[in-house]
N, C-alpha and C positions, 0 to 999 in steps of 0.2 A: 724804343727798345734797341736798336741799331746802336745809339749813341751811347747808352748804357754802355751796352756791350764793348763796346769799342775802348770804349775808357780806363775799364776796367780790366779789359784784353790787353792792352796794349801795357797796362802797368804788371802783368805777370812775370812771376821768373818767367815762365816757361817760353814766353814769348822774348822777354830780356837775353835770357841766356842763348838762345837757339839763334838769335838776331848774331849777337858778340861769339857764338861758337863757331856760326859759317862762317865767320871774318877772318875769324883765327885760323878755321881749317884752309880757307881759301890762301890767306896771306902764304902761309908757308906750304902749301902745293905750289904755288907759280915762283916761289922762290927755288924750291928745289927742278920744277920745268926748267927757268932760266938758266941754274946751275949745268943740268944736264944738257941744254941746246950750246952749252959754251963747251963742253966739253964733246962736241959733235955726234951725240946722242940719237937716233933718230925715232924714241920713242915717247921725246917732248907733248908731240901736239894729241897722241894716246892718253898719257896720262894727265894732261890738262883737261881735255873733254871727258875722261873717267870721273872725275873726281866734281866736275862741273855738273855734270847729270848726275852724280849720284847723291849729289848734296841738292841739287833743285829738288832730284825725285824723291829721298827722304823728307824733304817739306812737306811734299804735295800728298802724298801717298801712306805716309806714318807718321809726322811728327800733329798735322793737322787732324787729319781722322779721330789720332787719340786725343785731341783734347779735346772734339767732340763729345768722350765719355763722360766729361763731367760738367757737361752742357746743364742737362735738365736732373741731372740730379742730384746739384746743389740748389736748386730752387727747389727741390721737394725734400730733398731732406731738413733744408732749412724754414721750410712750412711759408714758404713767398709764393706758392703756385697762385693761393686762394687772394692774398693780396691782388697780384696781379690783376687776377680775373675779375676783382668789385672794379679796376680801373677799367678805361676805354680802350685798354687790351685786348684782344679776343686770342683764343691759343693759338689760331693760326698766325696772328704778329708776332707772338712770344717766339713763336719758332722758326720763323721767319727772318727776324731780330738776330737771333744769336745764331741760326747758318749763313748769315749775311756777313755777320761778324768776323767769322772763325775764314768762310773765305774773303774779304777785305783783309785782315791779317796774312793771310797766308801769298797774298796780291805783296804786299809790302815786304815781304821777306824773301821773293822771287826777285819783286825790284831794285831790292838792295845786293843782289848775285848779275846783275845783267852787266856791271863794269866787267867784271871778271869774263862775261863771255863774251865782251869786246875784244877785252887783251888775247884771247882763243884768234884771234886773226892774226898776229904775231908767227903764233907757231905753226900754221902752215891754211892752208884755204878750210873757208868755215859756208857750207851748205844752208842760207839764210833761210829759204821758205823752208826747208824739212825742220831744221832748228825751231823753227817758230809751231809748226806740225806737233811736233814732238811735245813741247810746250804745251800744247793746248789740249793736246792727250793727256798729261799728266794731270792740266788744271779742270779739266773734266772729271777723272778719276777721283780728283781727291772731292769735288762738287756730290760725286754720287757715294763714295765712303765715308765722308764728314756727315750725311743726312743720316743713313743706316746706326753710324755711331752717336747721334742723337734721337735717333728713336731707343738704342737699345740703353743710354744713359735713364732712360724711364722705366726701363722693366729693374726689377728684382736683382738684388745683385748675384743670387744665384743663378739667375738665367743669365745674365749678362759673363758670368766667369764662363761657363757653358758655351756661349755664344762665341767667345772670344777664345776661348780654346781651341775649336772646333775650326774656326777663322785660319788660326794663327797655324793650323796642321796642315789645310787644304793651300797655304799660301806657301808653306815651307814644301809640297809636293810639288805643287804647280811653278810657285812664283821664285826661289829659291835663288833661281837663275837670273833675278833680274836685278840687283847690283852686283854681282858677279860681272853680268854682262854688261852693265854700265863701266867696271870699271876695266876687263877686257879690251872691249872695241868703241867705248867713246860713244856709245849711245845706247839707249833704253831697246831701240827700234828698229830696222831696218828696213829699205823700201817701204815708205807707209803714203809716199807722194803716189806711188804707181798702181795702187788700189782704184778700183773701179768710185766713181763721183756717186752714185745708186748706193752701194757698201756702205761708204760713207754717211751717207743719208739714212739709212735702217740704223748702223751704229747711234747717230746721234739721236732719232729717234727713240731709239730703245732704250738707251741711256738717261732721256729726258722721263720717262714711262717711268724705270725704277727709281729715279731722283724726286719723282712727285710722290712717288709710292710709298718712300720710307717717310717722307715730310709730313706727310698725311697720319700714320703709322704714329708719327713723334705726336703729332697733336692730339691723336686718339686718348693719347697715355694722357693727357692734361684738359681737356676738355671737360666740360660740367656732364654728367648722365644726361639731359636734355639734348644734347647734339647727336644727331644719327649722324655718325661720321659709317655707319658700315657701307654708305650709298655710295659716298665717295670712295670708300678702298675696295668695293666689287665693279664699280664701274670702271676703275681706271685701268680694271684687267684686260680689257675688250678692245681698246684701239689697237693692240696688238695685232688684231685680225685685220685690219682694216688695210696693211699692205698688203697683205696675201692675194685680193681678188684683182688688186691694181700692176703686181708686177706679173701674176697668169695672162692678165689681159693683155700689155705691152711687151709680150714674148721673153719674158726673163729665162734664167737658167731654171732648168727644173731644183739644181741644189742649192737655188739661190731661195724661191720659194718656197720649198721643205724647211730650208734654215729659218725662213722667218716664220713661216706655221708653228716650226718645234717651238721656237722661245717663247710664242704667244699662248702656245697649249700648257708647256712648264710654268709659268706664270699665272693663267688662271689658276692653274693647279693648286700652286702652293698659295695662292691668295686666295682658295675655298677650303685647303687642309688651317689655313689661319684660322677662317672666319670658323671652323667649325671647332678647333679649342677657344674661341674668344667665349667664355661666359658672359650674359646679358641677356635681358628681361626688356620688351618692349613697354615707354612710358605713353602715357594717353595723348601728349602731343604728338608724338612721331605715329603712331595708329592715326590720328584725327587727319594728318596730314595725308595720308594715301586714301582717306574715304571721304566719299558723297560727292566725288569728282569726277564721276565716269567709269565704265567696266573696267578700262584698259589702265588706269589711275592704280583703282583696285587690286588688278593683276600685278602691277609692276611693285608695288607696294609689297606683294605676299613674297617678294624675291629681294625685297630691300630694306627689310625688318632687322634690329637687332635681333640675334639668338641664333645656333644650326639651327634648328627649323628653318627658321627664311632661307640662309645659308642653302639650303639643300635643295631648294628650289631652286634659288640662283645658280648653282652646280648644274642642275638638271637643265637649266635653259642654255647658260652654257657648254655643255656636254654636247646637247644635239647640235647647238651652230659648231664646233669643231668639227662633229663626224658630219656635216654635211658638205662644209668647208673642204675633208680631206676628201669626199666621194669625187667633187666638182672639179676643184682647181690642182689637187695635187694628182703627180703623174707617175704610173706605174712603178717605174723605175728608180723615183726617187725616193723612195719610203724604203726600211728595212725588208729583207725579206723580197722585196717584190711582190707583195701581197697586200692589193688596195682594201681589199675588202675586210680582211681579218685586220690592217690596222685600222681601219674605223669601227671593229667590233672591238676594239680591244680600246678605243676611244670610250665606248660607251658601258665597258668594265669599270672606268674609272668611277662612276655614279658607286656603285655597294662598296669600292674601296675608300668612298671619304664618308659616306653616310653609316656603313655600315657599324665601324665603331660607336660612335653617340647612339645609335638604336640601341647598340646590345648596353651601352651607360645609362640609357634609360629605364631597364630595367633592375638597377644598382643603384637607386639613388644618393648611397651615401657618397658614394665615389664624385660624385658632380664637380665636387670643387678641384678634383684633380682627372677635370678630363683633359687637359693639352696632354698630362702625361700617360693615360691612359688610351688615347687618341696615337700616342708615338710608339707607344710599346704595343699595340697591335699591329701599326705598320710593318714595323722591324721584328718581331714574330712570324708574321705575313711573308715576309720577303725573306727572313731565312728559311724558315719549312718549304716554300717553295722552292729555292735552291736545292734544297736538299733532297727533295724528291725529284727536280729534274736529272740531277746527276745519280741518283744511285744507278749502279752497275748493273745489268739482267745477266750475272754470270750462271745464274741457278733458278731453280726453280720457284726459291722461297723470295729471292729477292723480285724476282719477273712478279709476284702476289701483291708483294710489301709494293714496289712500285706501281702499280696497277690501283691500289687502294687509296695508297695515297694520292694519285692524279683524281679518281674520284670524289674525296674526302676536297680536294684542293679546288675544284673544280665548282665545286657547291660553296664553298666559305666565301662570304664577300671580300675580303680582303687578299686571300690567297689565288679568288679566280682572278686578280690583275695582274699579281705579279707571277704567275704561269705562264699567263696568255703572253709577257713580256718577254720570259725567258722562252717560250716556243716562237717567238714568230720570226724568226730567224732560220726559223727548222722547218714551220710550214710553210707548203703549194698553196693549201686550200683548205675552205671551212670543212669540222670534224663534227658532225650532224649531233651524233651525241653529247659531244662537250659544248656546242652551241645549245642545247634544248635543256641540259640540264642548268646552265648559266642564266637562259631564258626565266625558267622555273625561280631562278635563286632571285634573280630580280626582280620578278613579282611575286614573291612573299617576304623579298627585303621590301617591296614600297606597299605595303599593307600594313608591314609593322611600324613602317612608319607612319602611314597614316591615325594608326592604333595610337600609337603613343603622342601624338602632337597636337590629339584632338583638343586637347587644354589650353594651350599655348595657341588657338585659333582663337578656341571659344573666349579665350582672355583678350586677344588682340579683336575682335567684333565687341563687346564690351565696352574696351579702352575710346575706341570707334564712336562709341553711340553718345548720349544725351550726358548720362550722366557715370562719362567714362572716367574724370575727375574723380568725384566721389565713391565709383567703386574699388579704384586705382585705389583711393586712402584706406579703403575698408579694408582690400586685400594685404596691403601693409600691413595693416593692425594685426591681422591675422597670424 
């Protein structure tokens, strides 16, 4: 697949032209350097390193990502997935193959810019180990935004305009400044040598977590129904924690530990708000495989099923190791608020705010096929009524009502008691016995309803399980 790739890669415009356009930009940047160091300039070796980073970092950072876009979905538009897969391909090579590709490519067109950052020694002293730093930041970045842009090469192209709109807002807010600032001060970076060796290590880390995540992600989108890929994309949420109880132990910052708790907590997060719009129906091999192997087989199996159902269970086991996580290793002071306990109660809010939507879809069956979007439009429902009730004004007596009902009203909705409890815990000391016991209440008769409703979806997966879970698997087809 590599080779394919490769072949084919390397004969594109897009690769052609981008190869002969740095040449060209390069060429006549250091002609106009030269011009200006002749003429006793002293803002030569500024704009040599401007122009030098900004042409590496657009390589690395957007010229590759985006052709990641049309990675996987010219082999599915062009109906080659199913080819592929009758050969000794499996998806995870096919995807394998062509990010392997896209950065070998992207290696070769760095290579061909490294003369140009020799001649940068000319115009005045060139910083070798941060340059190379710098480097390997970028070729990082583009490692973990070339996987992301070949997972979302497989979704839908209306998701994918959505996706990439939405990208291209948060980059222009956040990132805006980062050729600007290449072509400024001569480099992407600043001090990145003088960060702690620990930082570093979490960075790459983390980096490596979301780089397998989207990979994973990419294969999902091309894999036969037979592969339980969900084990692999709940599982890989979890190492995350795995720094947390080793840097508590070897005396780290307390804001170093918070920092690495939050991203492993956001990342479960959004890898169980995934798993619970992914529609799918468990097949009789992926049941047959968690049973007749032992209780704990069985257990783990009911957390590693396709479908929210499973999804929700894995949320829920997850849920409780965070809030135990934050009880243990995180330290008073480093959480919002200052308030240990209400953020681990606000930890275990999260349960009714991912399960809660699919329960109440459950009772709407026609909707099913649109529950990612119905799953998103109660979030952001959720989270603006909450806003809007935390801020109304008590300038009177009617609004002191309206707010008072609303916090009630808000307090009881699965979705609305998280993003509350988010916008208060900044405001509270300490738990509020009321809104704790009403929350209480709301989460057990959110996990009834869902017991209610999923009892099918067991009874189907015990079935699938048994003798002749094959044949009733076809029956239910037929049906």
């Amino acid at each position: 697949m590599l080779v394919k790739e490769l072949r084919q890669g390397l004969r594109t415009r897009a690769f052609v032209g981008a190869l002969v356009g740095f040449q060209f930009v390069m060429v006549l940047m250091l002609i106009g350097a030269f011009v200006a160091e002749m003429g006793m300039s002293g803002a030569a070796l500024g704009t040599v390193n401007g122009f030098f980073w900004g042409v590496l970092g657009g390589t690395f950072v957007v010229l590759t990502p985006l052709r990641g876009l049309a990675g996987l979905r010219g082999e599915i538009t062009g109906r080659n997935i199913d080819l592929l897969l009758l050969t000794r391909l499996s998806a995870w090579r096919v995807v394998l193959g062509k990010w392997t590709s896209l950065m070998a490519q992207a290696a070769l067109l760095a290579m061909a810019l490294l003369p140009y950052g020799v001649v940068r020694h000319f115009f005045g002293s060139v910083d070798l180990p941060n340059d190379l730093l710098v480097a390997a930041c970028l070729y990082g970045a583009c490692g973990v935004l070339t996987a992301a842009t070949l997972w979302l090469s497989a979704l839908s192209p209306f998701l994918r305009v959505v996706i990439a709109i939405g990208f291209l807002a948060v980059m222009q807010l956040s990132g805006v400044g980062l050729f600007a600032l290449a072509f400024r001060r001569g480099s992407f970076f600043r001090g990145l040598g003088g960060a702690d060796w620990l930082v570093w290590a979490l960075v790459v880390f983390d980096a490596a977590l979301v780089l397998v995540f989207c990979l994973i992600q990419a294969v999902r989108q091309i894999a036969p129904p037979s592969e339980n890929h969900a084990v692999s994309t709940r599982l890989i949420s979890l190492p995350g924690f795995i720094p947390v109880p080793l840097l508590a132990w070897f005396g780290s910052s307390a804001g170093m530990v918070a920092g690495q708790f939050m991203f492993a907590l956001v990342a479960m997060l959004l890898m169980c708000g995934l798993e619970m719009m992914m529609r799918g129906e468990p097949m009789a091999v992926q049941a047959r495989a968690w049973a007749g192997r032992g209780g704990w087989r069985a257990l783990a199996g009911r957390a590693l099923l396709p479908g929210w159902q499973s999804a929700a269970v894995f949320a829920a086991g997850g849920i409780v190791l965070a809030g135990a996580m934050a009880l243990v290793f995180l330290r008073t002071g480093s959480i919002p608020g200052r308030n240990l306990f209400g953020f681990a109660w606000l930890v275990a809010q999260m349960w009714p705010a991912l399960v809660g939507p699919m329960v109440l879809l459950a009772f709407i069956p026609r909707l099913a096929r649109f529950g990612w979007l119905f799953f998103l439009a109660m979030q952001a429902i959720g989270g603006v009524l909450s806003v809007i009730i935390i801020n109304i004004y008590e300038f009177n007596e009617i609004m002191m009502w309206i707010k008072g009902v609303g916090n009630l009203v808000c307090s009881v909705l699965p979705v609305c008691s998280f993003w509350v409890d988010v916008r208060l815990l900044d405001r509270m000391s300490g738990f509020i016995e009321s809104v704790v016991m009403r929350q209480a209440l709301m989460m057990g008769a959110l996990a009834l309803l869902y017991w209610w409703k999923t009892r099918p979806y067991w009874r189907r997966v015990r079935d699938l399980a048994g003798p002749g879970g094959a044949s009733d698997a076809g029956e239910a087809g037929r049906k």
